[in-house]
C-alpha positions as CSV (number, residue, x, y, z in Angstrom):
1,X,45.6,7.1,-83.6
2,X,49.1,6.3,-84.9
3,X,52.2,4.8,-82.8
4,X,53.7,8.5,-82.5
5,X,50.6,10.1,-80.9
6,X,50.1,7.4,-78.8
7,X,53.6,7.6,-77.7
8,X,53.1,11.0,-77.2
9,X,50.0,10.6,-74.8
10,X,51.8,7.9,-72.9
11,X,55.7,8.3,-72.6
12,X,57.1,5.0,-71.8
13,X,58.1,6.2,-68.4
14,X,54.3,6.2,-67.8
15,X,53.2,3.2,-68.9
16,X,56.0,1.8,-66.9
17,X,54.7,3.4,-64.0
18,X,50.9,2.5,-64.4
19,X,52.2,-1.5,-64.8
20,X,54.3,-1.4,-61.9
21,X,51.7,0.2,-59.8
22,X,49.3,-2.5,-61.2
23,X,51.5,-5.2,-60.3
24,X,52.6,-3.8,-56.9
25,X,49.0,-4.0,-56.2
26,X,48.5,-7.5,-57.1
27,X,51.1,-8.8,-55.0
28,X,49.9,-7.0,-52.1
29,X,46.5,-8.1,-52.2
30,X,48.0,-11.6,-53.1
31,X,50.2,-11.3,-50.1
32,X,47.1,-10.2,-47.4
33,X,45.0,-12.2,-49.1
34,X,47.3,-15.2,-48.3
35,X,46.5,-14.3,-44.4
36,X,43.5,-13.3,-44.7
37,X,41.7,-16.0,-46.7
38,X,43.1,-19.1,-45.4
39,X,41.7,-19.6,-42.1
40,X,44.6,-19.6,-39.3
41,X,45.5,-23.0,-37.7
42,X,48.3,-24.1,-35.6
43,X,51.5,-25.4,-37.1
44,X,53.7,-27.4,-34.3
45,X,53.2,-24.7,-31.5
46,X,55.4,-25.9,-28.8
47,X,53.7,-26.9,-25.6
48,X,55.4,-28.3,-22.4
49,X,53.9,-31.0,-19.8
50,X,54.8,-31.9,-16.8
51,X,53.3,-35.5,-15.9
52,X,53.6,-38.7,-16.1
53,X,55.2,-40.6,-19.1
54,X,51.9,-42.5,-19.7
55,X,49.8,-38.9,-19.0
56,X,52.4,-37.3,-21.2
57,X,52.2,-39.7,-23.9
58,X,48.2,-39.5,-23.9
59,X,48.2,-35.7,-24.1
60,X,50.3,-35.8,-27.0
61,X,48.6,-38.0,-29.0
62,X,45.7,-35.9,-29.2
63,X,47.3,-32.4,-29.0
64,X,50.0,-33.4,-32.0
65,X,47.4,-35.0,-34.5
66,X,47.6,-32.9,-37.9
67,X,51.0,-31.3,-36.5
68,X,48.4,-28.3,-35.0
69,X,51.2,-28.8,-31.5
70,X,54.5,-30.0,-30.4
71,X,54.3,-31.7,-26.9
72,X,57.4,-31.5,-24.9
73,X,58.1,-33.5,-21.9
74,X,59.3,-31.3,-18.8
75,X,60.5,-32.8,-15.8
76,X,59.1,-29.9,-13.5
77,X,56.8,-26.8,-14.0
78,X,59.8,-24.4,-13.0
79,X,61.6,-25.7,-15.9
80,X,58.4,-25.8,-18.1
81,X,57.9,-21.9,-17.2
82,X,61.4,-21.2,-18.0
83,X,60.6,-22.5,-21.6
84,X,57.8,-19.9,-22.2
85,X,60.0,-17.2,-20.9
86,X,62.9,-18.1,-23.3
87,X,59.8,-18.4,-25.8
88,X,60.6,-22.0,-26.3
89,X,57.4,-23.4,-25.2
90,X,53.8,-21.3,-25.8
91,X,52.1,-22.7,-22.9
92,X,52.3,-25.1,-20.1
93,X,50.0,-28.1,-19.2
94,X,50.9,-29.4,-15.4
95,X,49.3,-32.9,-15.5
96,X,49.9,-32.9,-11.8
97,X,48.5,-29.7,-10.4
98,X,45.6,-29.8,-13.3
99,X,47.0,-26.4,-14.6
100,X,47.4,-24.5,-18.1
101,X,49.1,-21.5,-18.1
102,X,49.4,-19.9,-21.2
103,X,51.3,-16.4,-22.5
104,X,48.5,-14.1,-24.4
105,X,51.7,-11.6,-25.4
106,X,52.9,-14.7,-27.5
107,X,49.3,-14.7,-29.4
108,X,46.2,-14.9,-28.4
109,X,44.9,-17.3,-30.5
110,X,46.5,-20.2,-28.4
111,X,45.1,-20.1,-25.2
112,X,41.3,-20.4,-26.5
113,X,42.6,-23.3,-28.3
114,X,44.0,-25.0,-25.9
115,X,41.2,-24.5,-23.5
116,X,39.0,-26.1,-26.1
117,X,40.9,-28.8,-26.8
118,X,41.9,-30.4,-23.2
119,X,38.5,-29.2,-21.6
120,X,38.2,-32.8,-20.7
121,X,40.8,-32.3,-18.6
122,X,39.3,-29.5,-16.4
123,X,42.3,-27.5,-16.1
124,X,42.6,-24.3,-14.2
125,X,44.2,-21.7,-16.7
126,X,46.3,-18.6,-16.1
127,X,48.3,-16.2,-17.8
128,X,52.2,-15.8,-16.9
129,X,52.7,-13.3,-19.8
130,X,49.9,-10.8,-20.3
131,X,49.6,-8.0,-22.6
132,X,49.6,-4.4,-21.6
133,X,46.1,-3.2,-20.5
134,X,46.1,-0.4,-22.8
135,X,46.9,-2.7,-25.7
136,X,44.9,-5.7,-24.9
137,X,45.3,-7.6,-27.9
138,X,49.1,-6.6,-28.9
139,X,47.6,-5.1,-32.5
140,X,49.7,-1.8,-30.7
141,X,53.1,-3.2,-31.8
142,X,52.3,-3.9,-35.4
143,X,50.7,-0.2,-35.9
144,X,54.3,1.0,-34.3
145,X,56.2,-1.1,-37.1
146,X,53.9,0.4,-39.4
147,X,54.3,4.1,-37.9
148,X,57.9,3.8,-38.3
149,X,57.8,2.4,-41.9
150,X,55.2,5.4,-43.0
151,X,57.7,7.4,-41.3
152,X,61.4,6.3,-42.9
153,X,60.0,5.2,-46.5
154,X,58.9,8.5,-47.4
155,X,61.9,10.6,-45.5
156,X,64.3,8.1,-47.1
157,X,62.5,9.1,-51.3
158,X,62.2,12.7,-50.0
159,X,66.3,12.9,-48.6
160,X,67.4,10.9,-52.2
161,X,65.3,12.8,-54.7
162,X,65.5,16.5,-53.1
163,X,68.7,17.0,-51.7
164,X,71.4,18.8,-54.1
165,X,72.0,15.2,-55.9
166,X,70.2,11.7,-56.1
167,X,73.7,10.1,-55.8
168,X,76.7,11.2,-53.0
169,X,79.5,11.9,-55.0
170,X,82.2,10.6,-52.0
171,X,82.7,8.9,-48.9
172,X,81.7,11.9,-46.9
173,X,78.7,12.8,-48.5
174,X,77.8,9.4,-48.0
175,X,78.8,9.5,-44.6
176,X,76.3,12.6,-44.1
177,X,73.9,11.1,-45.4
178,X,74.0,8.2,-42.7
179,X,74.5,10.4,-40.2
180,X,71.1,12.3,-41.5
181,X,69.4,9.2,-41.5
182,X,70.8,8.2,-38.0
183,X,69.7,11.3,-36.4
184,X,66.5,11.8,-38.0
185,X,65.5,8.2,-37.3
186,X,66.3,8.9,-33.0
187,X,64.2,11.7,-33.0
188,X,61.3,10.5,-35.0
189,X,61.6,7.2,-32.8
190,X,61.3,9.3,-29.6
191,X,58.4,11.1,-30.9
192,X,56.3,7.7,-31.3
193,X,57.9,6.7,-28.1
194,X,56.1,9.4,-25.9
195,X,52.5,9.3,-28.3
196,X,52.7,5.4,-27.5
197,X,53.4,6.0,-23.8
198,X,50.7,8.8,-23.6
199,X,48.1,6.4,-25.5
200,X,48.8,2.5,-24.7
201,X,50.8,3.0,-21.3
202,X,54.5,1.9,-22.4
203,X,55.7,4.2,-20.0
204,X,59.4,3.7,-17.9
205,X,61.6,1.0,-19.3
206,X,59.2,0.4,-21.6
207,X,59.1,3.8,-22.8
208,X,62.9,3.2,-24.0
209,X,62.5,-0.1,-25.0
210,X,59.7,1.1,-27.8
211,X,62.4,4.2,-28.4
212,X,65.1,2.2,-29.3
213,X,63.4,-0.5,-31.5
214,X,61.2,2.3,-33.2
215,X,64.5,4.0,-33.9
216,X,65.9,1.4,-35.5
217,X,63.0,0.1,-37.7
218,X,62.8,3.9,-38.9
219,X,66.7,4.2,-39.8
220,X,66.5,0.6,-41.9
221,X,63.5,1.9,-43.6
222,X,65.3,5.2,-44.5
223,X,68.5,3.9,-45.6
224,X,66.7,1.3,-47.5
225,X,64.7,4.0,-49.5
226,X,67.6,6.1,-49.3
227,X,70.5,3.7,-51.2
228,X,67.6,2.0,-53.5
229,X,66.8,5.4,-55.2
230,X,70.3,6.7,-55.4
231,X,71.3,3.1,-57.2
232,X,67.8,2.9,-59.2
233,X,66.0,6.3,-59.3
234,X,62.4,6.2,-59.2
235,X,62.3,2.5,-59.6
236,X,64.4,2.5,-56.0
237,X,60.7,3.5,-54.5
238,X,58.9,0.5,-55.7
239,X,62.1,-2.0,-54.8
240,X,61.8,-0.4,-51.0
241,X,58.4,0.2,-50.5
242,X,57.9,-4.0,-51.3
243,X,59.7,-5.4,-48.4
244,X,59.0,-2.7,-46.1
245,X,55.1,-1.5,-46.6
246,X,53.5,-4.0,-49.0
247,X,55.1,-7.1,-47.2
248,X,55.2,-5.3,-44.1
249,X,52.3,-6.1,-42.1
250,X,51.5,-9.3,-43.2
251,X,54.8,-10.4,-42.1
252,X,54.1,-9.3,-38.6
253,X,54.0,-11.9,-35.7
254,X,50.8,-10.3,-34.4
255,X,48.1,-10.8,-34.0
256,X,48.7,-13.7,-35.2
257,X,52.2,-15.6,-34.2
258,X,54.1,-16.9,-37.3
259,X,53.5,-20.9,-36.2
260,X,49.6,-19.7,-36.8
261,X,50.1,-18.4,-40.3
262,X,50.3,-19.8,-44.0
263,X,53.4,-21.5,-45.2
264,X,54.7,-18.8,-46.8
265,X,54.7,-16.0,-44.3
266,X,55.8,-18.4,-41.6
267,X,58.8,-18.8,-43.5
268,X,59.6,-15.2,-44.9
269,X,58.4,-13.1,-42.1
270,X,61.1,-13.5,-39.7
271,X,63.4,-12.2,-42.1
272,X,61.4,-9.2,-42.7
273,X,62.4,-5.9,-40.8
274,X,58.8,-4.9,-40.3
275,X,58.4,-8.6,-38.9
276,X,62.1,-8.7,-36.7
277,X,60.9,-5.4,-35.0
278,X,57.5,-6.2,-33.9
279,X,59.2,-10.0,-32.9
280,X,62.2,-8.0,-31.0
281,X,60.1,-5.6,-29.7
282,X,57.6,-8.3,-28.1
283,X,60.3,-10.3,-26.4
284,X,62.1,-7.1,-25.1
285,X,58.6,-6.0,-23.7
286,X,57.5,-9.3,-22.6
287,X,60.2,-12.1,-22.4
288,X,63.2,-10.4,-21.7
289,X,64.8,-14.1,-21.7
290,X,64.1,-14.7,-25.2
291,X,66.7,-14.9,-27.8
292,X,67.3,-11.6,-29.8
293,X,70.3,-12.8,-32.0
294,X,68.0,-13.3,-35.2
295,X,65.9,-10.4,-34.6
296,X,68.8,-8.0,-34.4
297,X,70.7,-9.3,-37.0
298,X,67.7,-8.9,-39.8
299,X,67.1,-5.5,-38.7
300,X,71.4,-4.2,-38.7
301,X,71.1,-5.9,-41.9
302,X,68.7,-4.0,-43.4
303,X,70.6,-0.8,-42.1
304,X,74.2,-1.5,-42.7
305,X,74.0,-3.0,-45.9
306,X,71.7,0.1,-47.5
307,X,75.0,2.6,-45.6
308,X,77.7,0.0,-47.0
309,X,75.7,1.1,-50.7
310,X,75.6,4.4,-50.1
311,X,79.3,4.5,-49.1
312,X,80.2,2.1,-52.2
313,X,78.1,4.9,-54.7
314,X,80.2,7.7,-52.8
315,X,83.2,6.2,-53.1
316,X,82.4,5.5,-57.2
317,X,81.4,9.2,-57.8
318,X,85.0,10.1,-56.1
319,X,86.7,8.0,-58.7
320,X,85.0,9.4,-61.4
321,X,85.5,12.9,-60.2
322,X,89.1,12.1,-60.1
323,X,89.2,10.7,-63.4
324,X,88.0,13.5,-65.2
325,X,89.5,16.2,-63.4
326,X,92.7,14.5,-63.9
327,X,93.5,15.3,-67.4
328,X,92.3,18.9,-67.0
329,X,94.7,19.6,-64.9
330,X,97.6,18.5,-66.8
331,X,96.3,20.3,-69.9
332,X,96.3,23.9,-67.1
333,X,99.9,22.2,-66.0
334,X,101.5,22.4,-69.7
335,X,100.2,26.0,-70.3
C-alpha cells in the first residue's frame, strides 16, 4: 500500500483525532491514577489544642512528625471551634476537657486518624460539622460537579458547532450567545437542584444554595466549550473537556480533602472549576464562615474570560464584515 492510499484510508484529520484521543486518555488515567495509586496520607492538616504549653508541646511532637499535621495552640475551645468553622483548623483536641471534636464535612478521613493516633489519650470525640444524612460520605457534591460538567460540556460543542455559525460575527451575537448560556445554565441548575433535594435531602436554603453553585459550574463549563470551539473548532472540544471532565474529578476536595492528596492535585485542584465548586459548595453548605474569595474567583474566571473571547471573536468578525463591505459600496456609490 502506497503513501496516497494510505492517505486516503486515513485523512490526516483522523489520525489527528485517533492520537489525541490516545493521549487524552493517557493523561486521564495518569491523572486518577495519581489519586488512586498513591495511598492517601495527611500533609500538615491543621489541628487546634487547647492545653497547657507543656501538654501542647507533647501533642505536637507526635501529631507533626512526617508533617502528617499542623498543631495550633488555642487559648480557649470557643476560639478553637471558631477555627474549624472559618475552616482554619480540621479538628480540635481540648487537653483540658479530654475532648476531640472533629468536622466529617471537611473529610472523613481525619477523624479515624486522629482517633487512632491520640488513643492514648482517651478522648471523647464528637462531630461539630456532620454531613447530610442522605449523603453520608459527601461523595453527593462531587457527582453534582460532575452532573453539571456532563451537562455544560456537551450544550456548550452542541450551541458552537450547530447553530447558524461556529464563530459570532459581532458583539451582539456574542452577547446572545452569553445570554443563551446564562439562561440555559439557571434552568439546568434548578433541574439538579430539585433531583438532589428529592434524592439526598438538600431541601430549603440548601436547596438554593446547590441552585446557585450548580448554576454556575454549568455556565463556566458552557462558555468554556462554547469560546474554545469557536477559536479552535473541533480541537476547542479536547482543550475544554481537559480541565473540566478529564481533570475534573480528581481535582475534587472529596472524598478526600486536598491536604490528603498527592502533590500535584493538592496544588492544582483549587484552581480547577470542578474543584472551586464542590470547595464553595461545601463551605456554603457546611461552614457558612469560611472564606469564599478564592473559590468564587476561579469559578467567574472560568466564565467571564470564555464571554470576554466570545465578545473579542464578535467584535473581530464585525471588523471584517466592515472591511469588505466597505469597498463594495463605494464601487455601487460611483455607478
Amino acid at each position: 500500500m502506497n503513501m496516497s492510499s494510505l492517505s486516503r484510508l486515513l485523512p490526516t484529520g483522523v489520525v489527528v483525532g485517533l492520537v489525541g484521543g490516545l493521549v487524552l486518555t493517557l493523561v486521564f488515567v495518569a491523572i486518577t491514577m495519581e489519586g488512586s495509586a498513591i495511598p492517601e496520607k495527611p500533609h500538615n492538616v491543621p489541628v487546634a489544642v487547647v492545653g497547657s504549653s507543656a501538654a501542647t508541646s507533647r501533642l505536637a511532637a507526635g501529631l507533626e512528625r512526617g508533617g502528617a499535621f499542623q498543631v495550633t495552640s488555642v487559648p480557649t475551645e470557643a476560639a478553637a471551634v471558631d477555627l474549624v468553622r472559618h475552616r482554619k483548623a480540621d479538628a480540635v483536641v481540648n487537653l483540658n476537657t479530654h475532648q476531640l471534636q472533629t468536622a466529617s464535612a471537611d473529610g472523613i478521613q481525619t477523624p479515624p486518624v486522629l482517633q487512632q493516633a491520640l488513643a492514648s489519650q482517651h478522648l471523647q470525640s464528637a462531630d461539630i460539622a456532620p454531613l447530610k444524612s442522605g449523603d453520608p460520605t459527601g461523595i453527593g457534591l462531587m457527582f453534582l460537579a460532575l452532573a453539571a460538567v456532563i451537562t455544560g460540556l456537551p450544550s456548550g460543542v452542541a450551541l458552537a458547532l450547530m447553530g447558524r455559525r461556529r464563530r459570532p460575527t459581532s458583539l451582539a451575537d456574542a452577547g446572545g450567545q452569553s445570554l443563551l448560556i446564562v439562561g440555559y445554565a439557571g434552568l439546568a441548575g434548578l433541574g439538579v437542584a430539585a433531583l438532589t433535594a428529592a434524592t439526598l435531602g438538600y431541601t430549603g436554603t440548601q436547596f438554593l444554595i446547590v441552585w446557585a453553585w450548580e448554576s454556575l459550574l454549568i455556565a463556566a463549563s458552557m462558555a468554556t466549550a462554547v469560546a474554545l470551539v469557536a477559536a479552535f473548532g473541533i480541537a476547542g472540544v479536547v482543550l475544554a473537556a481537559l480541565p473540566l471532565l478529564f481533570f475534573g474529578p480528581p481535582s475534587a476536595p472529596i472524598p478526600s480533602p486536598w491536604n490528603w492528596q498527592t502533590s500535584g492535585i493538592r496544588h492544582l485542584g483549587p484552581f480547577a472549576p470542578f474543584g472551586s465548586m464542590v470547595n464553595g459548595l461545601r463551605n456554603e453548605l457546611f461552614f457558612p464562615a469560611a472564606a469564599q474569595t478564592q473559590n468564587l474567583l476561579v469559578l467567574f474566571g472560568w466564565l467571564v474570560v470564555p464571554i470576554l473571547l466570545l465578545a473579542a471573536i464578535g467584535w473581530r468578525g464585525r471588523r471584517a464584515e466592515v472591511v469588505e463591505v466597505a469597498p463594495i459600496r463605494k464601487m455601487a456609490a460611483a455607478a
